[in-house]
C-alpha positions as CSV (number, residue, x, y, z in Angstrom):
1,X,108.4,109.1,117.7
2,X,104.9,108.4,117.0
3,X,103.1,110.4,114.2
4,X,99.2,110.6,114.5
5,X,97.5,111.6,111.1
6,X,93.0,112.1,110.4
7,X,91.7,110.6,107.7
8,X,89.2,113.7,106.7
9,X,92.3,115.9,107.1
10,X,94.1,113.7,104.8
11,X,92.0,113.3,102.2
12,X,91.0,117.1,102.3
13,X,95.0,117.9,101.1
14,X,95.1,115.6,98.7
15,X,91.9,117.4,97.1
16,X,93.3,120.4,97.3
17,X,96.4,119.4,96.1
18,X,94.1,118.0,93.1
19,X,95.8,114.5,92.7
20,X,94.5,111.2,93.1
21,X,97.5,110.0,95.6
22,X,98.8,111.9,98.6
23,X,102.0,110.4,100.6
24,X,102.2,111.1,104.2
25,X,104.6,109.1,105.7
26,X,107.9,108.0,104.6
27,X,110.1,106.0,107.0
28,X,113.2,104.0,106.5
29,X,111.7,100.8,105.8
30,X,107.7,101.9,104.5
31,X,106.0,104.7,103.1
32,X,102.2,105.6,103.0
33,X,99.8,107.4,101.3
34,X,96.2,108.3,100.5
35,X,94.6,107.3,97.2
36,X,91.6,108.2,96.4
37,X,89.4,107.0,92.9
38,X,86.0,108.8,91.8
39,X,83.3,106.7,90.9
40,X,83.3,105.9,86.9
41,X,87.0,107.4,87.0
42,X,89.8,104.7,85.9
43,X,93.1,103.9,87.6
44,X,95.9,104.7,85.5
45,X,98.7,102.7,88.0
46,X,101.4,100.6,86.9
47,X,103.3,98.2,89.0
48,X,105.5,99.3,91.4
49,X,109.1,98.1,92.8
50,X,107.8,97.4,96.1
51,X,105.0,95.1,97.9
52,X,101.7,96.8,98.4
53,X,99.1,96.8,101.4
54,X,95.8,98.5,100.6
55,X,93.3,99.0,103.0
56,X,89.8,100.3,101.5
57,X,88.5,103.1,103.7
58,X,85.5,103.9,101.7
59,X,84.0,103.2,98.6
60,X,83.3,100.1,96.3
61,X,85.2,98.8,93.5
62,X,86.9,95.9,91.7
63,X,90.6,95.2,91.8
64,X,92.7,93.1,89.2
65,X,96.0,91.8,90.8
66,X,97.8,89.8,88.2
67,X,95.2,87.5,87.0
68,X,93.1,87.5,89.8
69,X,89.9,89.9,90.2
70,X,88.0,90.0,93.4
71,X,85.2,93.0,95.0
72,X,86.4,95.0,97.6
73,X,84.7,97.9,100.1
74,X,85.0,99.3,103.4
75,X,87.6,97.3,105.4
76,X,88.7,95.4,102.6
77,X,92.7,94.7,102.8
78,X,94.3,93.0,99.6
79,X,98.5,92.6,99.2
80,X,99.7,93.0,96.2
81,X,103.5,91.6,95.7
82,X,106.1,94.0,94.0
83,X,106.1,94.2,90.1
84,X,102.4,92.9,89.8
85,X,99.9,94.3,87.3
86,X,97.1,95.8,89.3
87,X,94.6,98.3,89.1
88,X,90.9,99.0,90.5
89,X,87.8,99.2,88.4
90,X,84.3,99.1,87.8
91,X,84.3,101.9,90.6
92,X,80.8,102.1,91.9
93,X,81.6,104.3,94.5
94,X,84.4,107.0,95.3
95,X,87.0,104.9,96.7
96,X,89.2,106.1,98.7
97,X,92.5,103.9,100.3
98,X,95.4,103.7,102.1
99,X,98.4,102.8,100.5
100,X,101.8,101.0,102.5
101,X,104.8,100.4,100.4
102,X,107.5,98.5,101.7
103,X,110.5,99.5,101.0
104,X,109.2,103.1,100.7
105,X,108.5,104.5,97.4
106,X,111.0,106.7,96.0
């Protein structure tokens, strides 16, 4: 069954749900979720137990994974493997990003 979701309405509930992550899909095999950074804000994450696709919808940033730091913006996909350090910094501008975990988060 296909499941269609906005972006704008998306990010609107996870603002007024006043959190920085908002999960709205969880299937057998992935989850997803919205996560959203201001600008000057840190990212308090920790690894997690499964792999990590993150697709930057808007904003600018830097992101450690392991021991590897790179820029990323608009458009910009990075994996990150399961139990990596990782976190985004030196946030320039709200950032806001899709999040697909695989296996789904618990």
């Amino acid at each position: 069954m296909m499941k269609v979701f906005r972006l704008d309405d998306l990010d609107a509930e996870r603002a007024a749900n006043q959190g920085a992550y908002l999960r709205f899909l969880r299937e057998r095999t992935m989850s997803a979720g919205l996560y959203a950074v201001g600008a000057g804000e840190s990212d308090p994450q920790q690894p997690h137990a499964q792999d990590e696709i993150y697709l930057v919808v808007s904003g600018r940033a830097a992101i450690t994974v392991g021991d590897e730091t790179t820029t990323v913006a608009r458009g910009s996909v990075v994996y990150v493997p399961a139990g990596t350090p990782h976190r985004f910094h030196h946030v320039t501008e709200d950032l806001r990003v899709m999040v697909v975990f695989s296996p789904p988060e618990p």
